[in-house]
KOLPAPA-341495 format. One record per residue: residue in one letter; x, y negated, z negated of N, C-alpha, C in turn; residue number from 0. Coordinates in pm, whole numbers, plus 50000, padded with zeros to 5 digits. Atoms other than C-alpha are relative to their C-alpha. Layout:
# KOLPAPA-341495
   code      nu      nv      nw     cau     cav     caw      cu      cv      cw   pos
      a       X       Y       Z       X       Y       Z       X       Y       Z   NUM
...
This chain:
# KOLPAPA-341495
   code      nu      nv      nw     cau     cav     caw      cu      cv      cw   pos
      x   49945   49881   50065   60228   84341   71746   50070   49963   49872     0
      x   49939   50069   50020   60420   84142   71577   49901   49927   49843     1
      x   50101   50028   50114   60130   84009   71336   49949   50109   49926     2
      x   50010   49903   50089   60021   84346   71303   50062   50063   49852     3
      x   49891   49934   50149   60284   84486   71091   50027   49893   49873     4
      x   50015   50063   50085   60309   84162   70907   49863   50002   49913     5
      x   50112   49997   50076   59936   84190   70802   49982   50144   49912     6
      x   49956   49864   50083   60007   84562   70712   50088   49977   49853     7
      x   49913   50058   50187   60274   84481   70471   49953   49951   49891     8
      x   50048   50079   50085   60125   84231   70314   49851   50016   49939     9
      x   50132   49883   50039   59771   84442   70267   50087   50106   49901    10
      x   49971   49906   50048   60008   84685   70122   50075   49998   49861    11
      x   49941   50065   50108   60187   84462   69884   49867   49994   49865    12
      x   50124   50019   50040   59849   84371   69793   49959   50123   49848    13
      x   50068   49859   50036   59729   84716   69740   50110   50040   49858    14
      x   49929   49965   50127   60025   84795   69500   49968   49925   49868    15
      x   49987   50104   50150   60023   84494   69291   49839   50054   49928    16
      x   50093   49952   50074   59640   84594   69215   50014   50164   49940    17
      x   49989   49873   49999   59736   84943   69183   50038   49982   49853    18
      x   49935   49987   50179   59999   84865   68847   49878   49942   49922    19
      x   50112   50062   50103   59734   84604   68722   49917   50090   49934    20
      x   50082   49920   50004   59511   84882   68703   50085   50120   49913    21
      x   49896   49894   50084   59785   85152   68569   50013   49936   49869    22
      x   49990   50090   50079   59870   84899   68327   49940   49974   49906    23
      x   50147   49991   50068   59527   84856   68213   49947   50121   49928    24
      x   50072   49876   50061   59474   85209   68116   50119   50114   49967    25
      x   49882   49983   50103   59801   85247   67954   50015   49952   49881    26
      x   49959   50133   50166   59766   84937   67731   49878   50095   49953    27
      x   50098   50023   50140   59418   85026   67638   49942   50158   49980    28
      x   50053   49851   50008   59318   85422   67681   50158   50066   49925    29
      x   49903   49910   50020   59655   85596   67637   50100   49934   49929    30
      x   49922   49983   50086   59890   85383   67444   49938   49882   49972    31
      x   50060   50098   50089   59620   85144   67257   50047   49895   49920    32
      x   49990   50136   50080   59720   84835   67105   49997   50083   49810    33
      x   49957   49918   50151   59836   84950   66659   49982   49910   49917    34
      x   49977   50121   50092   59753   84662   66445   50072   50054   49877    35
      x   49932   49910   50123   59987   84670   66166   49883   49953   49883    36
      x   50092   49965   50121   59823   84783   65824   49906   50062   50002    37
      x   50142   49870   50033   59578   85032   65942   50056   50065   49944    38
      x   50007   49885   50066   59503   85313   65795   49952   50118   50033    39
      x   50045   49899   49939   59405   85665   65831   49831   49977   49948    40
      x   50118   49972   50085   59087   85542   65583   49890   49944   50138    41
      x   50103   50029   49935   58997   85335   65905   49939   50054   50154    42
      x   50056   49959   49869   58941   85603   66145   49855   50063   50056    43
      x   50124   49977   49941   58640   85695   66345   49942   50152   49920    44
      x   50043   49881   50089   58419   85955   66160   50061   50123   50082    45
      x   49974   49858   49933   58483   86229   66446   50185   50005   49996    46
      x   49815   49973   50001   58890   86164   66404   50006   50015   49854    47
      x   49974   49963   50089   58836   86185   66064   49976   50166   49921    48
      x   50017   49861   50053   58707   86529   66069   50082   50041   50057    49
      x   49890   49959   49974   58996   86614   66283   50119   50007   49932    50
      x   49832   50009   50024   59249   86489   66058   49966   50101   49865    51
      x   50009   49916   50108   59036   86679   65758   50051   50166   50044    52
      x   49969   49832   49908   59092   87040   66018   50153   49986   49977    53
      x   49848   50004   50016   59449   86918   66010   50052   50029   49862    54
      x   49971   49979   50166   59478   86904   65603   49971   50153   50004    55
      x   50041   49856   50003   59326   87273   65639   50078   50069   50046    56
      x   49896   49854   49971   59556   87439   65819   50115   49970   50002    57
      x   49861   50018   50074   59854   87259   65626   49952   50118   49893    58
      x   50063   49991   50088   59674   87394   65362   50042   50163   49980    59
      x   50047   49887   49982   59616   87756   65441   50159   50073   50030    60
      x   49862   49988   49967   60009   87770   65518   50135   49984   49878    61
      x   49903   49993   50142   60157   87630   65208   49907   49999   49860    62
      x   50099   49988   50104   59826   87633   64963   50103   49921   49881    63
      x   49956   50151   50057   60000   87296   64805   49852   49948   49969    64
      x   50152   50061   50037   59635   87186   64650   50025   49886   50016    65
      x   49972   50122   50020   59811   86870   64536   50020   49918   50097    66
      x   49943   50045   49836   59994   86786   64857   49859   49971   50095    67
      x   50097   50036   49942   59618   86807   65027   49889   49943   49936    68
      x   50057   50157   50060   59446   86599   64767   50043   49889   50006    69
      x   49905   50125   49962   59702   86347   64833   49967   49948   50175    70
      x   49998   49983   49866   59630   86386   65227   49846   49926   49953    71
      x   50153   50022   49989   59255   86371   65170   49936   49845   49935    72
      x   50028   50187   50065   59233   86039   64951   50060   49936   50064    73
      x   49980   50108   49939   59385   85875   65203   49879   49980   50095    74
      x   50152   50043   49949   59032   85876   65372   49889   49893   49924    75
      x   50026   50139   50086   58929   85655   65112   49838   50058   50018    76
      x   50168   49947   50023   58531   85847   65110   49971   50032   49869    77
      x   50014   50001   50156   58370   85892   64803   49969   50121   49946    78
      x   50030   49849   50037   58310   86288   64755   50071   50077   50162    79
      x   49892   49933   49854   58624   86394   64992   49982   50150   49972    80
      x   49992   49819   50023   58571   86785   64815   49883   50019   50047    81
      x   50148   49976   49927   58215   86741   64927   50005   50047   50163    82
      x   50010   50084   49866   58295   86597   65307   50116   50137   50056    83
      x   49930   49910   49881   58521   86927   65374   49943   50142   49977    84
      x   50072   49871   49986   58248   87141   65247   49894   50008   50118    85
      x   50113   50039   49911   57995   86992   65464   50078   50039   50161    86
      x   49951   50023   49873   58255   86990   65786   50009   50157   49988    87
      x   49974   49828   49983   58326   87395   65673   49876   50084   50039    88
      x   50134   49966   49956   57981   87422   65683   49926   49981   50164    89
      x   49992   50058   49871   57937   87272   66032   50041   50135   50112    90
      x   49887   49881   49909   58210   87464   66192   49917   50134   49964    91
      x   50007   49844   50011   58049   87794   66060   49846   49979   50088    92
      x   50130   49949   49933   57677   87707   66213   50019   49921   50157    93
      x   49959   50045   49838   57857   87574   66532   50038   50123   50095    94
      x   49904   49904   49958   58026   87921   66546   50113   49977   50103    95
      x   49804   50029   49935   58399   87743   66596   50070   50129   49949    96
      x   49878   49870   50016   58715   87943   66580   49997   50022   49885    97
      x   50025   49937   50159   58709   88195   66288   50144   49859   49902    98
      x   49912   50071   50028   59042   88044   66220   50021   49862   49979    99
      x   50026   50150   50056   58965   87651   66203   49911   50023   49860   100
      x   50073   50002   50118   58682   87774   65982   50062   50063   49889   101
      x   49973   49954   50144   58880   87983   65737   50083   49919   49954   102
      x   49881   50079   50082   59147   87698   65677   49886   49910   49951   103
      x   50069   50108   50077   58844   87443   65607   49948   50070   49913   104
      x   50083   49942   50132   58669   87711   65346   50082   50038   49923   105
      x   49939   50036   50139   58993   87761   65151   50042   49877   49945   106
      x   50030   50149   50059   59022   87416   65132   49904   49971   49916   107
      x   50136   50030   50139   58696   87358   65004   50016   50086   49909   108
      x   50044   49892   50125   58733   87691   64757   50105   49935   49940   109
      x   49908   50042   50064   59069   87520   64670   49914   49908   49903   110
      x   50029   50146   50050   58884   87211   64590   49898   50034   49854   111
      x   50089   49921   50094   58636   87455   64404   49856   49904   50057   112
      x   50105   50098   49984   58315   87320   64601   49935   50122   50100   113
      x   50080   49875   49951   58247   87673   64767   49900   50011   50042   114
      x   50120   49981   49979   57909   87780   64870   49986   50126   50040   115
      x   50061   49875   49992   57750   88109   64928   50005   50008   50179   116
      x   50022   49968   49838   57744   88065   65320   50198   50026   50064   117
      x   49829   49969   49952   58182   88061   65307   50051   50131   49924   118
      x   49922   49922   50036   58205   88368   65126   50083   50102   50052   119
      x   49951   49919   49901   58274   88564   65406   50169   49970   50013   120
      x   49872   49966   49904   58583   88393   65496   50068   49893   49849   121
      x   49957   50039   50117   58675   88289   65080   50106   50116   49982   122
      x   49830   49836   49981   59065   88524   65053   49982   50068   49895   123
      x   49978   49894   50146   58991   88634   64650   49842   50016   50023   124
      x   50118   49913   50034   58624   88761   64715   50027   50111   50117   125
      x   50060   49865   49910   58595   89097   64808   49875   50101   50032   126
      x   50148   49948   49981   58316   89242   65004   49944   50165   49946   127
      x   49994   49876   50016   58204   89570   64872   49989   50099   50090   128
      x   49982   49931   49897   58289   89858   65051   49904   50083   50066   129
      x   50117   49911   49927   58054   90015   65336   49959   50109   49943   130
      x   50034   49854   50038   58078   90362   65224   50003   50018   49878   131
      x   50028   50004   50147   58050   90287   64823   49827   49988   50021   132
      x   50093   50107   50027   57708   90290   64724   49965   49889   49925   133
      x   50092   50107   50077   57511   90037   64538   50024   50067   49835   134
      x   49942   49953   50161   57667   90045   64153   49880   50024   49945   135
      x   50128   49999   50121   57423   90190   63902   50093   50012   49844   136
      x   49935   50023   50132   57448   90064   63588   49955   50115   49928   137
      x   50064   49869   50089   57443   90279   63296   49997   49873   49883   138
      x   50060   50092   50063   57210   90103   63059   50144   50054   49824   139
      x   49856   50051   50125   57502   89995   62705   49853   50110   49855   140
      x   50055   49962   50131   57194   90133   62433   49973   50124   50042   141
      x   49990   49878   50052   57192   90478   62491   50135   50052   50054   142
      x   49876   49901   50043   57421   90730   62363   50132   50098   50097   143
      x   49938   49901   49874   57712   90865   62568   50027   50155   49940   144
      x   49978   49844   50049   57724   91258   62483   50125   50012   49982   145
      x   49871   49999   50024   57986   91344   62286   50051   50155   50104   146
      x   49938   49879   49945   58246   91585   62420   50065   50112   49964   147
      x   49949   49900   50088   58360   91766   62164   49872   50125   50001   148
      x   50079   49880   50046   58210   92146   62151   49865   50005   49887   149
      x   50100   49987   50141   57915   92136   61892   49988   50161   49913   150
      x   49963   49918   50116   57938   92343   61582   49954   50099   50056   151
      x   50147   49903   50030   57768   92670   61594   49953   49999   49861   152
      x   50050   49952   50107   57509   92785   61376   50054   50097   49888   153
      x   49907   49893   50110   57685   92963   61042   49905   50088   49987   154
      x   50056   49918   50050   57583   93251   60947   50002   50019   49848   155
      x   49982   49999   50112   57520   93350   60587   50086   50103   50052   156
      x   49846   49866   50005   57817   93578   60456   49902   50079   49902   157
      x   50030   49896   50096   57598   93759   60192   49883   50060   50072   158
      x   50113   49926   49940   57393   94049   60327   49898   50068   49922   159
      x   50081   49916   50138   57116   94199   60139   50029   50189   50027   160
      x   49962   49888   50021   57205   94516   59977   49845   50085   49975   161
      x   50094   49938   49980   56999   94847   60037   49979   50033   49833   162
      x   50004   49926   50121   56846   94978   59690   50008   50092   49966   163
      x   49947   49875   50057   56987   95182   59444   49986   50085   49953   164
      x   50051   49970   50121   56780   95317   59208   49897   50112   50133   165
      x   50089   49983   49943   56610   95599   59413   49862   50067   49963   166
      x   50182   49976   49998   56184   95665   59388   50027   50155   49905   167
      x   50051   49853   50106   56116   95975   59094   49862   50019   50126   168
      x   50104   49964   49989   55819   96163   59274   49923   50049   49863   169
      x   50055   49982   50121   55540   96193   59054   49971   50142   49948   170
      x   49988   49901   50120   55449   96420   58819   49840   49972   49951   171
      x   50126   50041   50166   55150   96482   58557   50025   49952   49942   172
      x   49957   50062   50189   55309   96332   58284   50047   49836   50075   173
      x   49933   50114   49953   55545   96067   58515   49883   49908   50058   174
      x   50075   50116   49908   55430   95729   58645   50116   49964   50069   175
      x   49938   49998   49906   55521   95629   58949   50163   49872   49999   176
      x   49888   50123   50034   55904   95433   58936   49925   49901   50083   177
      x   49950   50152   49981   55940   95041   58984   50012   50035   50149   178
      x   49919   49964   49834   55994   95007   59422   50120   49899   49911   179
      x   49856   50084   50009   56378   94863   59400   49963   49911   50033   180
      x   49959   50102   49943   56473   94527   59450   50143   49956   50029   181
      x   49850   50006   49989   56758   94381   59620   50092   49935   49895   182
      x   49882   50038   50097   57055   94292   59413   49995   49856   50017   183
      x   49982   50077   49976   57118   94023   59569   49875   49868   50104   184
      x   50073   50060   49916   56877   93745   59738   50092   49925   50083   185
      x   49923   50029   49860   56969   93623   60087   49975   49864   49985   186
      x   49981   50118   49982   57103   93278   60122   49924   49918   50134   187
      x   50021   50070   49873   56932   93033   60381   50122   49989   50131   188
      x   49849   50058   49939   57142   92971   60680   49984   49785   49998   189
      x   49994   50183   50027   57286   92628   60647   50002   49918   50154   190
      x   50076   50100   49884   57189   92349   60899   50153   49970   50117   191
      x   49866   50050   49888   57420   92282   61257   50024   49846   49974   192
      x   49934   50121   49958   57617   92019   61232   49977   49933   50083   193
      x   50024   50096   49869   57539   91719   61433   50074   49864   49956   194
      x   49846   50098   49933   57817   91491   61573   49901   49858   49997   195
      x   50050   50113   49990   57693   91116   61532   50031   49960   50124   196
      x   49937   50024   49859   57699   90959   61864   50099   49872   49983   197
      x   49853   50103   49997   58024   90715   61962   49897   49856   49981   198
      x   50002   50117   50029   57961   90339   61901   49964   49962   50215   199
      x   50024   50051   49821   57854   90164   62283   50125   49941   50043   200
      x   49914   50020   49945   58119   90135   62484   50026   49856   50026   201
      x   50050   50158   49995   58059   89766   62566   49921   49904   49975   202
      x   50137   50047   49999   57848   89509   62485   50051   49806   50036   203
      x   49969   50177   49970   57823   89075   62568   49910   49948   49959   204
      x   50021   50080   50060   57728   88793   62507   49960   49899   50154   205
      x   49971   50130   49915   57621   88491   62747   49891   49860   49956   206
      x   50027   50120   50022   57548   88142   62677   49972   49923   50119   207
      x   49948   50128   49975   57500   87812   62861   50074   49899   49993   208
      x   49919   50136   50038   57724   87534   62884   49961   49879   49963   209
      x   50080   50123   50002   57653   87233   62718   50058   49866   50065   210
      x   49887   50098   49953   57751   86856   62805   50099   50008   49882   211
      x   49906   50018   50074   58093   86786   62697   50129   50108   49948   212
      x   49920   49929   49997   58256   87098   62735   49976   50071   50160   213
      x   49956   49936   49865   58422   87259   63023   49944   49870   50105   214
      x   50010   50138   49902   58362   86924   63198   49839   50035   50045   215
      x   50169   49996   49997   57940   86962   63207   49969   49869   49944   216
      x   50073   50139   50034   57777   86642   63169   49859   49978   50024   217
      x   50115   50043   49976   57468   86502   63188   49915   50006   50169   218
      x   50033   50043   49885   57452   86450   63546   50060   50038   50085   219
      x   49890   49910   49867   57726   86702   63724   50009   50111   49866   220
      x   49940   49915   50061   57896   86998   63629   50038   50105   50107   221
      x   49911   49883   49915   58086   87316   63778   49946   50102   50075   222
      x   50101   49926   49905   57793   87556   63911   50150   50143   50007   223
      x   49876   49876   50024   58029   87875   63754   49945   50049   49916   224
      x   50018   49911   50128   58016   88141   63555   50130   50015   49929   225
      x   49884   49955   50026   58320   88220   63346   50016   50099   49912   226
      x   50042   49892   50046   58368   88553   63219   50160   49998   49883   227
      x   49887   49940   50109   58638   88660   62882   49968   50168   49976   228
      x   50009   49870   50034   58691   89038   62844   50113   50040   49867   229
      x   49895   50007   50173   58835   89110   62470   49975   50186   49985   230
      x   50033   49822   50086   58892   89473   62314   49956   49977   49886   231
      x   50063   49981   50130   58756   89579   61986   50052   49869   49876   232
      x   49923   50055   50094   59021   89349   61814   50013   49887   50060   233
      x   50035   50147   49911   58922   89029   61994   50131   49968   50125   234
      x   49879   50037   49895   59262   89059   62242   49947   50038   50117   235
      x   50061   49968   49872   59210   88983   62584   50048   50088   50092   236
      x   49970   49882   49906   59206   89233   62854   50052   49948   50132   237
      x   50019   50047   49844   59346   89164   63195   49974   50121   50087   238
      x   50000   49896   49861   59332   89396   63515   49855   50039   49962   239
      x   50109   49953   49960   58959   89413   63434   49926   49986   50114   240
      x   50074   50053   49865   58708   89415   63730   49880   49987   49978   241
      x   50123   50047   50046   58374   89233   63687   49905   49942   50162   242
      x   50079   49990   49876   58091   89260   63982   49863   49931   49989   243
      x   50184   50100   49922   57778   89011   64103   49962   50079   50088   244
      x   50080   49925   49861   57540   89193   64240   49871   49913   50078   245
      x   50046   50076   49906   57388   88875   64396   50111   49981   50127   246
      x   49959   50047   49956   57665   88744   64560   50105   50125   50063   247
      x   49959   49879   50004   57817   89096   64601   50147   50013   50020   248
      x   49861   50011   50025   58200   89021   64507   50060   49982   49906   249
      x   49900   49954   50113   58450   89162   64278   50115   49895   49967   250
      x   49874   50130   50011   58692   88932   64083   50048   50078   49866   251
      x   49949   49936   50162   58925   89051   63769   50106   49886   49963   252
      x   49954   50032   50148   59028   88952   63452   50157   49939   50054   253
      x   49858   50000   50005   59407   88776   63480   50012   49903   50140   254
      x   49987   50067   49877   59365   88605   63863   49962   49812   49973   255
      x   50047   50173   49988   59280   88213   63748   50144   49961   49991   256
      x   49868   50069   49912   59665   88135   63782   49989   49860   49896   257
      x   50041   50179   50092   59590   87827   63497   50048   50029   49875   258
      x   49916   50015   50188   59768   87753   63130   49868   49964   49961   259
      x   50131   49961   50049   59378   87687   63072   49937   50115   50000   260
      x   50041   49856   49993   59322   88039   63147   50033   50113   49918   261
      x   49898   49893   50038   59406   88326   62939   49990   50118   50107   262
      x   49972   49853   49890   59502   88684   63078   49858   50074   50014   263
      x   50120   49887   50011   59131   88828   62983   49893   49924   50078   264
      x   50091   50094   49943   58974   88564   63178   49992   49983   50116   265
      x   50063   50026   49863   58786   88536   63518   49922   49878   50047   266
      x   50123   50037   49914   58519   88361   63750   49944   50001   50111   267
      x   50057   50002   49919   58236   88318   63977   49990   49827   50044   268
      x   50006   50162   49929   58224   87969   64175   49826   50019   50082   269
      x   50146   49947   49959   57841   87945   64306   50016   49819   50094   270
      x   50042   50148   49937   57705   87652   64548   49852   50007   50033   271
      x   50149   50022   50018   57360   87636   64695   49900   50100   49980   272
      x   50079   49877   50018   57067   87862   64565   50121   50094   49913   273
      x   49857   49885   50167   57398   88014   64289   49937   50013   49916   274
      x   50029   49947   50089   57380   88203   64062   50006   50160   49969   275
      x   49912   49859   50024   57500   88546   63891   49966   50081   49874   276
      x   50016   49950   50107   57425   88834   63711   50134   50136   49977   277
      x   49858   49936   49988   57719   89053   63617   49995   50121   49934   278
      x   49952   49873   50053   57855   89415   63524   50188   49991   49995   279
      x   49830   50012   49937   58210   89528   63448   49954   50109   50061   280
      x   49997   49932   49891   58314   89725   63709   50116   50115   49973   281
      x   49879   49884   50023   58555   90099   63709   50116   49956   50112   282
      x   49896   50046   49955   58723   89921   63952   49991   49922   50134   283
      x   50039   50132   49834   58778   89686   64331   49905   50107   50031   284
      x   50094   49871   49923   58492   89862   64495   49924   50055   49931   285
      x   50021   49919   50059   58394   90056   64204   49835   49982   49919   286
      x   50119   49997   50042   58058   90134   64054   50013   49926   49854   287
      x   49936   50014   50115   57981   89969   63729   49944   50118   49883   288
      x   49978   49899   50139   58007   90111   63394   49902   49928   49860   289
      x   50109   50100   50076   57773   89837   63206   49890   49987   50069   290
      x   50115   50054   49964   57439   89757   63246   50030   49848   50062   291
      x   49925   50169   49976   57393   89368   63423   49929   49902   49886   292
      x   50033   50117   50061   57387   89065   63225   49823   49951   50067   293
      x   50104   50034   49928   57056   88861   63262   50017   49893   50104   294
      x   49980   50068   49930   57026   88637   63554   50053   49824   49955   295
      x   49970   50130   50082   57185   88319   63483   50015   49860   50144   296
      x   50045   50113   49891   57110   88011   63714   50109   49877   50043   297
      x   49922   50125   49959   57354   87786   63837   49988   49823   50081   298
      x   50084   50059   49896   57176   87594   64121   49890   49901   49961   299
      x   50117   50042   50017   56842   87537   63922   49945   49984   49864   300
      x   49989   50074   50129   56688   87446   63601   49976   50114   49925   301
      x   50002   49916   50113   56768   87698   63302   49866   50019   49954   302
      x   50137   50053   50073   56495   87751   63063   50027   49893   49891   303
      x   49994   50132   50121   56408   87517   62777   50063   50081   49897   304
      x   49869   49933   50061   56571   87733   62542   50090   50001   49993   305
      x   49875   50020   49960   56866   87772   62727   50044   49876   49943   306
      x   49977   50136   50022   56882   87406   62743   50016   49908   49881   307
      x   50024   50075   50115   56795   87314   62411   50131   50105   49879   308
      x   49906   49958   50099   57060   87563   62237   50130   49955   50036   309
      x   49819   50054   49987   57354   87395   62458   49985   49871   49981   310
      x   49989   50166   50020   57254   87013   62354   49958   49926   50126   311
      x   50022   50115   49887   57119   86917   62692   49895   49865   49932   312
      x   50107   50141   50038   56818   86713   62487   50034   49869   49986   313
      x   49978   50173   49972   57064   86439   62413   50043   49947   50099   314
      x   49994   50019   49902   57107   86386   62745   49830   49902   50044   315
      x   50131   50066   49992   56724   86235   62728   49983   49867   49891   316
      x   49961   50115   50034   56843   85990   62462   49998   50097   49817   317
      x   49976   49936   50115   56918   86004   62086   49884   50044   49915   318
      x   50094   50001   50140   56576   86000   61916   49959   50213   50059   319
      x   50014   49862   49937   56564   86370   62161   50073   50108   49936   320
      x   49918   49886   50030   56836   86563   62030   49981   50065   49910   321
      x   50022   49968   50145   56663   86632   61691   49904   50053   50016   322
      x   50085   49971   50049   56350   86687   61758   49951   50061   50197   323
      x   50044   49882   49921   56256   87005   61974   49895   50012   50043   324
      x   50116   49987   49924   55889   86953   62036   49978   49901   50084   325
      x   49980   50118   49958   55955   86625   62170   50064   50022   50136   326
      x   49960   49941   49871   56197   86776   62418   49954   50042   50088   327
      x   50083   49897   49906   56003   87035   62525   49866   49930   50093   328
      x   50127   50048   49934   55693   86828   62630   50103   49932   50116   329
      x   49911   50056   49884   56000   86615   62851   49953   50145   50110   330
      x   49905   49922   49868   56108   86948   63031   49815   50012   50004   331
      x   50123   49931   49952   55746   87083   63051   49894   49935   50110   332
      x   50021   50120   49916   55675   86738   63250   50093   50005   50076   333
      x   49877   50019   49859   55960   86761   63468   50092   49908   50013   334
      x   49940   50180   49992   56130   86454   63333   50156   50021   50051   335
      x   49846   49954   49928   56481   86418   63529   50108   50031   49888   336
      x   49833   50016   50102   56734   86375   63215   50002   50100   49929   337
      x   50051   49847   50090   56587   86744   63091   50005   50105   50097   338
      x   50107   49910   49943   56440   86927   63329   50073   49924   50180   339
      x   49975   49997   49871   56690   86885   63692   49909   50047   50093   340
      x   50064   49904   49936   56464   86979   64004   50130   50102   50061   341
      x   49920   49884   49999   56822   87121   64088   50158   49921   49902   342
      x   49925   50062   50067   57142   87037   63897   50138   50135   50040   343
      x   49843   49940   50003   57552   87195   63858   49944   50037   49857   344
      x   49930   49953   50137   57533   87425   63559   50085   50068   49983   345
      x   49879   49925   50029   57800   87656   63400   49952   50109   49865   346
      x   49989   49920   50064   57778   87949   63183   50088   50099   49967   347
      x   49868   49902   50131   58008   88169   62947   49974   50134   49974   348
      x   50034   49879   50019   57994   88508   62926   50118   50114   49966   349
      x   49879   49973   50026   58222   88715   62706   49958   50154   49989   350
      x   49976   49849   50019   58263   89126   62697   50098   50046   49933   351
      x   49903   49898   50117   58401   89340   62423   49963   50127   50019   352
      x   49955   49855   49995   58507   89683   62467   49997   50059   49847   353
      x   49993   49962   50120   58447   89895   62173   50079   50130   49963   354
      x   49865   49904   50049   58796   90052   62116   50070   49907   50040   355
């Protein structure tokens, strides 16, 4: 009996001591892992690093500190970090995760300005147009808006013809027959209605391409934007205007870029894959427009040669290119890459004047 309980015990001692070994074991190495000093956050596992990018997002979305989460994000040490939280926003949206993880990673990315057409939904300054508006019709800028002023009437003459005075002798043997009267006076034409010249066109624009070397466009990147200026008659810019894509089908106005590069009359469109924008101004958020649209302008894909060749892309194909235009053109018409992107980042300018 006597052995029993001694062999118990000592089975039981046993049993413990393997028990911590084992606790021990999956303390050190699962739950409180071994820390070498001098890591970094650059050296964590891709799937913790998209966690810690979800984390920058909904700092982000709380204090919209841009700086503060470019500072966060380069500590990943990757080489297109504005890329790597469009791609993860993108993810999350065809995973269908929580609306809410996904809208802090797509103002991140719109912060970053790296947008795309599939986050506009849950982008905070685009607004969707409203259900019960219809579909804006433009009113084409070259014909005439009817004036509103009354139109003249027709004048009348003031002089009436007078009856004659002189009245008819009946004849006679001897008499010949009088002269018939004539009037005194001959009757004036009536004079012609007045017609009102029509007003001057209410609006009209302008849009360009960007070339390299401005607005940060280069050879081999660029911004994939439109940027719109609205001026009155007297070249001063307008703010509180509202200017509408009817691809991308969201309203943005004049005065919202928040930038000492910006003036007050100044907007934009941000585009990402398949971008691109054709524009009206608009009577207001929601509102139908009041301009005809601009022509389609390409962001995504390759301009024409035209385009291309009036913003300086040719010296982008080398110097003996930039001069000589038929030379170019055979490049793009071949497809050569340093001309002729199969897709590329462009940017275009597009300014509106009000005529008053």
């Amino acid at each position: 009996m006597k052995d029993r309980r001694l062999a118990a015990g000592l089975g039981l001692m046993i049993l413990s001591l393997v028990a911590g070994v084992v606790i021990g074991l999956i303390l050190g190495w699962i739950v409180w892992p071994f820390q070498p000093r001098g890591s970094s956050v650059a050296d964590l596992a891709p799937e913790y690093k998209n966690e810690y990018i979800a984390l920058i997002g909904a700092a982000y979305i709380r204090d919209h500190e841009l700086d503060k989460a470019r500072a966060r994000l380069d500590e990943l040490e990757v080489p297109n970090v504005a890329q790597s939280v469009a791609d993860l926003a993108g993810t999350y949206i065809r995973e269908g995760r929580d609306p809410r993880e996904v809208q802090c990673l797509v103002e991140l990315a719109d912060g970053l300005g790296i947008a795309d057409a599939s986050m506009l939904a849950y982008v905070a300054t685009a607004t969707p147009v409203p259900t019960a508006t219809p579909s804006p019709t433009p009113i084409p800028t070259d014909t005439p808006i009817p004036p509103t002023d009354t139109p003249v009437p027709t004048l009348v003459p003031t002089d009436t013809p007078l009856p004659p005075t002189d009245t008819p002798v009946p004849p006679t043997a001897t008499a010949k027959p009088a002269a018939t009267a004539k009037p005194t006076t001959k009757p004036k034409p009536p004079a012609p209605t007045a017609t009102k010249k029509p007003p001057a066109a209410q609006w009209t624009w302008s849009t360009r391409l960007v070339g390299p070397g401005e607005d940060a466009q280069t050879c081999e990147a660029g911004l994939l934007q439109i940027r719109i200026t609205v001026v009155d008659a007297a070249g001063q810019q307008l703010g509180g205007v509202w200017v509408y894509d009817k691809y991308s089908q969201t309203y943005q106005v004049t005065g919202n870029a928040n930038s000492p590069d910006w003036g007050v009359g100044e907007t934009k469109f941000e585009y990402g894959y398949n971008g691109g924008g054709s524009l009206c101004i608009a009577a207001s958020q929601g509102g139908p427009c009041v301009t005809d649209y601009t022509r389609d302008m390409q962001c995504d894909f390759n301009p024409s040669f035209e385009d291309k060749w009036a913003a300086g892309y040719c010296q982008c194909c080398g110097a003996e290119y930039a001069n000589d235009k038929e030379a170019c053109r055979q490049l793009y018409d071949a497809g050569n890459g340093c001309i002729a992107w199969p897709r590329g980042h462009y940017a275009w300018r597009v300014v509106y004047k009000r005529g008053w």
